[in-house]
N, C-alpha and C positions, 0 to 999 in steps of 0.2 A: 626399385621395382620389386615388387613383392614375387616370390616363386611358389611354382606350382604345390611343394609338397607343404610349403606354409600356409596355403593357401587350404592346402585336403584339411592340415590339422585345424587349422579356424572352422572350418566346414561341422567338423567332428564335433567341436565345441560349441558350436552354435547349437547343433542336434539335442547335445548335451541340456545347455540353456532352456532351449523349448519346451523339452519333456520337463524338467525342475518349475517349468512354468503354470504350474496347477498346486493348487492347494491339496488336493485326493495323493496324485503324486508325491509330493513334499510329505507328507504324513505317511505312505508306503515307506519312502526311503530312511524317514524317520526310525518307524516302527521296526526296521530290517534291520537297522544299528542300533537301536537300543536291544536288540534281542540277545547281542554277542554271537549268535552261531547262527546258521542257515536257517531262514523262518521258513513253514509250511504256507502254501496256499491257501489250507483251509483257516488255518490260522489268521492268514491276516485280512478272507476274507470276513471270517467272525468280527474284526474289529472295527469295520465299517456299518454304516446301514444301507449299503448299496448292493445291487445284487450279482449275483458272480459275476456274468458276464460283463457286466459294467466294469470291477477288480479285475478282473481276466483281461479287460481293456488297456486300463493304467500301468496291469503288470508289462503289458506286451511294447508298450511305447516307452517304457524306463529298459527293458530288455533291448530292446531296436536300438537307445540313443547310448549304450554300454553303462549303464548306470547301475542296474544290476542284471546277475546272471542266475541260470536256473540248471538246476542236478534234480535228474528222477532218481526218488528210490521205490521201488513198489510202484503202486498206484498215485503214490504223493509226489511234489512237486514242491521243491526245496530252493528259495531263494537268497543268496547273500548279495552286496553291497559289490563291486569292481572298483575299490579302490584306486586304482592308478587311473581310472578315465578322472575321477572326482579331483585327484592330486593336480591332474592336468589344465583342470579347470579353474582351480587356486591358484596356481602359477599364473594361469595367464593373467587373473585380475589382480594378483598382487603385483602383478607387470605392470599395468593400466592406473595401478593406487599410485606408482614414486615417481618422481618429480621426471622429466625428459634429464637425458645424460648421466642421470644416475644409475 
């Protein structure tokens, strides 16, 4: 029988999944890790041709599923990468890649 708290962290990961589940997405989280250090907002909605709101969208549903996190400085709005949700998410499918028993 599966338990409950295995059960939240699949939950989490499914979240995960979802939000990764967009091409606009994938190319945010892309664009956040190739940057090396906290991207700007406006930054990264310069590199779309989509309009804020729409970036403002994708940032907010990659925020919700812990994919990335955001720090104000000033007026701007500073996003890095939440490595350990991502770690989490390798683990499990490198789970799901090896053989049963191993």
């Amino acid at each position: 029988m599966i338990d409950t708290p295995q059960i939240a962290q699949h939950n989490a990961l499914v979240a995960c999944c979802k939000a990764l589940a967009s091409p606009i997405r994938m190319s945010i989280v892309g664009l956040i890790h190739a940057a090396n250090e906290p991207l700007c907002a406006c930054d990264i909605e310069q590199s779309f041709d989509l309009s804020q709101p729409t970036i403002s969208h994708h940032l907010r549903i990659l925020r919700d599923a812990g994919i990335i996190a955001a720090t104000s400085r000033g007026t701007n709005v500073y996003y890095h990468i939440e490595r350990a949700k991502l770690t989490a998410l390798v683990c499990c499918i490198e789970q799901f890649a090896q053989p049963n028993g191993v």
